[in-house]
Structures are given as C-alpha cells and as structure tokens.
N, C-alpha and C positions, 0 to 999 in steps of 0.2 A: 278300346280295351288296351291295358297296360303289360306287357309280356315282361316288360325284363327295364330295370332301372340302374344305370350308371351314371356315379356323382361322387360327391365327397359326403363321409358321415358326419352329419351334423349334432348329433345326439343318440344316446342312445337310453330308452329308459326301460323299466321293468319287464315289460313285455312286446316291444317294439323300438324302432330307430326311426330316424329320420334321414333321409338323403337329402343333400340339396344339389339337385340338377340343374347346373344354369341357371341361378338365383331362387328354382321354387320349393320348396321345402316338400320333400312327398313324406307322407306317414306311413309304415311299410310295419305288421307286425309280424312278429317270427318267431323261432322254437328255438329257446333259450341255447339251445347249440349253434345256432347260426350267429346269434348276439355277444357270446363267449368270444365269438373271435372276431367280430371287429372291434374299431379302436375309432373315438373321434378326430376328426380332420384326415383321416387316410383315404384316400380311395376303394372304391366296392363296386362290383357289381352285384346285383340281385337280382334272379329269375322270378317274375312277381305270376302270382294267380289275384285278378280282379274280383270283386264278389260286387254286384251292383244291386241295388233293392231300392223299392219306394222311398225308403226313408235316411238310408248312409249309399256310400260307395266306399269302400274297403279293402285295402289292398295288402296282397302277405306277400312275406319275401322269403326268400330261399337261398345257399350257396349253390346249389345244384338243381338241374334240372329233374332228377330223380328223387331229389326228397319232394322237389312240388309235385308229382308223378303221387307219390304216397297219400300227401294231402287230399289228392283226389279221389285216390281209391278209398280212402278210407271213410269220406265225407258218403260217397257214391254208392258206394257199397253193404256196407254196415248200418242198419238200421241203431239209431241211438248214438251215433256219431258226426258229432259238425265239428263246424274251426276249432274250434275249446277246445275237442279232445282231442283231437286229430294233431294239432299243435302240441300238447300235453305229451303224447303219445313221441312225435319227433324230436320233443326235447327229450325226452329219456333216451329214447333208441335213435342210433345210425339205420338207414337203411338195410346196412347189410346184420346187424344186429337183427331188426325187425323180423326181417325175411327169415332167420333164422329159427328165434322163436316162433315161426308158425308153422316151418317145417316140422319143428321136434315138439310139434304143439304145447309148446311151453308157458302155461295158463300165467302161473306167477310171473315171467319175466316180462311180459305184456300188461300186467298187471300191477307194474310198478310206476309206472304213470300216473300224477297223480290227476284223480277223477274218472283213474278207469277200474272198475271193478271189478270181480270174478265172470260176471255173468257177460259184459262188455268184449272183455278180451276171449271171454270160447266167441265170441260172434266174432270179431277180428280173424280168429284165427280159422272158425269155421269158411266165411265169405271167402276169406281171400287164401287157403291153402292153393288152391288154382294160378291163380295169378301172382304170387310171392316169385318162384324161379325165374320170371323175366324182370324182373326188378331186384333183384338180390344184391347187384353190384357186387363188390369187391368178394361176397360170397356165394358166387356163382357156381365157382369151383366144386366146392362140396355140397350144394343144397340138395342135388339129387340124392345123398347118403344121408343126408337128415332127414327132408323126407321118407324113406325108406325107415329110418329108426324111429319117427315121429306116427309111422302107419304101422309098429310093428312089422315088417318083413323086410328087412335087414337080413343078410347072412350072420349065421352065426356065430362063427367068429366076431364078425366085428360087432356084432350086439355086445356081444361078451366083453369084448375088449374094452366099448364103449361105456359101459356098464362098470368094469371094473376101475377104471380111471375116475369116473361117476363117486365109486365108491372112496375113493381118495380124497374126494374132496373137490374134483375137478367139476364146473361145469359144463352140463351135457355137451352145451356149446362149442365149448374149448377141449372134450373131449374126442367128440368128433373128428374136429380140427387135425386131429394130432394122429388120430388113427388114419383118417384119408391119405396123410402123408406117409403113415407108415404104408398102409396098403399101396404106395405108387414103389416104395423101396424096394417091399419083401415082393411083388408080386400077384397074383388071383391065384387063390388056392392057400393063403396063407394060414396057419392057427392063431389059436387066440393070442397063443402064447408069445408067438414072433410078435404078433399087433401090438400086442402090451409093452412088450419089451422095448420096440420101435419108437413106440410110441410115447414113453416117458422119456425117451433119450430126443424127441423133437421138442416135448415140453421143457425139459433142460436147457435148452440153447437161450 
C-alpha cells in the first residue's frame, strides 16, 4: 500500500496529477483544492489513500494528513458517499470549513458541493456531528460554540449576538467566529450587547 508520495509534478490535469518519483509516473487524483496549488516541475509531497479492487488500483492524494482523515470518514460513514463525493465535497470545503458546517448544521453550505444534495449533506452532517471536533483543525477553537448553536443550546447572549450578526449579513460561520473572540474579551457573564459590539469591532480588523 501507498501512504504518502514525494517527487516532482509532472502534470497536472482536471481532476488529478501526476508525480514522477524516481522516473515512475504515479497517477494521484485529488480535491481541486489540493490541485490549485500545485504547480508543474516543483516539488510536492502527497499523503495518498490506496483504494485496490479486482479491476483498478487507485490512488488520491492529499496536502494534508487530515483532509485524507475526511475522505475516509466521509466514504465510511455516510451511506451514498464514495470517492466522487467525498472528493467534491473537499474541493468546496477546507477541513476546518467542513467541520464547521456540521457543527452549526449547516444544510446549504454542505450542500454546495457539487453532486451533493439536500438529502446527502443532512446525512454528512447527521453521521458525523460526533466525530467533526476531533478533526476541525484550524477550527478547533470554536467548534464547541457552534456546536452548542448548531443543537440550539447556546447561551443567550451569544445566540442573540450570533443571530444578530447573522442578520447583517454575516455568515453563521463567520459570525460565531467573531463572537467566541468577543466572549474571550468581555468575559462569562457577558450581554448580547457587549457581544455585538465586540464583535463587529473583530470583524472590522
């Protein structure tokens, strides 16, 4: 089995690259976000997931160890989910994006994927609300408070605050964001109104 490939890019086409390691060309396909940033003749590594069958062997690549983490929960878990979507699915969202919209069960921004549909992503987000905070990466920080506003039981306050940034125009996502940081300023115990306030002045920055 193939864990992880380093070489030079040899090509890079629609939906996959090619490495060439040591003269052999490997076929590696990936989630148009990983493809975005490489560049042919530079150097890469790729954290690979094998897929071996009667009839191909198939290999995806990855920048990170945690988006191939995703591919698998998402294949594993989710009934009506294989490499297509799963892939689909990594090219729209970051990890930490991900993780996010499942916290705040966020039907539509799961949803933007293309090939995943309404009915897809509540199962995404159903399966894996559980196992989303150990895989949140870079949104680690706050997933506990999305959660919390994703399950309705949220404090007050910061429902409201979140809610009302919401209403600005912000997404949930980004609204959150922006309250967590105010709740680390103002304190436990704060109102909506310090949150709000806090909070558009972190969005400002």
């Amino acid at each position: 089995m193939i864990g992880k490939l380093k070489g030079l890019v040899d090509e890079i086409g629609e939906d996959h690259c090619i490495i060439d390691v040591g003269g052999v060309g490997y076929v590696a396909f990936c989630p148009l976000r990983t493809l975005s940033g490489l560049e042919a003749g530079t150097a890469v590594a790729l954290f690979i997931e094998t897929y071996v069958r009667e009839d191909m062997i198939r290999l995806y690549g990855f920048r990170t160890t945690l988006e191939r983490e995703w591919f698998r929960m998402l294949q594993n878990n989710v009934q009506g989910v294989g490499a297509k979507v799963a892939l689909s699915v990594l090219s729209t969202l970051s990890p930490a994006e991900l993780a996010n919209a499942i916290a705040l069960k966020d039907v539509a921004m799961v949803a933007r994927a293309p090939g995943v549909g309404k009915k897809v992503a509540e199962r995404i987000i159903t399966e894996l609300k559980s196992k989303a905070p150990a895989f949140a990466g870079d949104a680690t920080g706050t997933i506990g408070l999305k959660q919390e506003l994703g399950e309705g039981v949220a404090p007050a306050p910061m429902a409201d605050a979140v809610s009302a940034l919401a209403n600005l125009g912000y997404s949930r996502d980004i609204a959150a964001n922006a309250i967590a940081l105010a709740l680390k300023a103002a304190g436990e115990g704060a109102d909506a109104g310090t949150l709000i306030r806090l909070g558009l002045k972190e969005l400002a920055r």
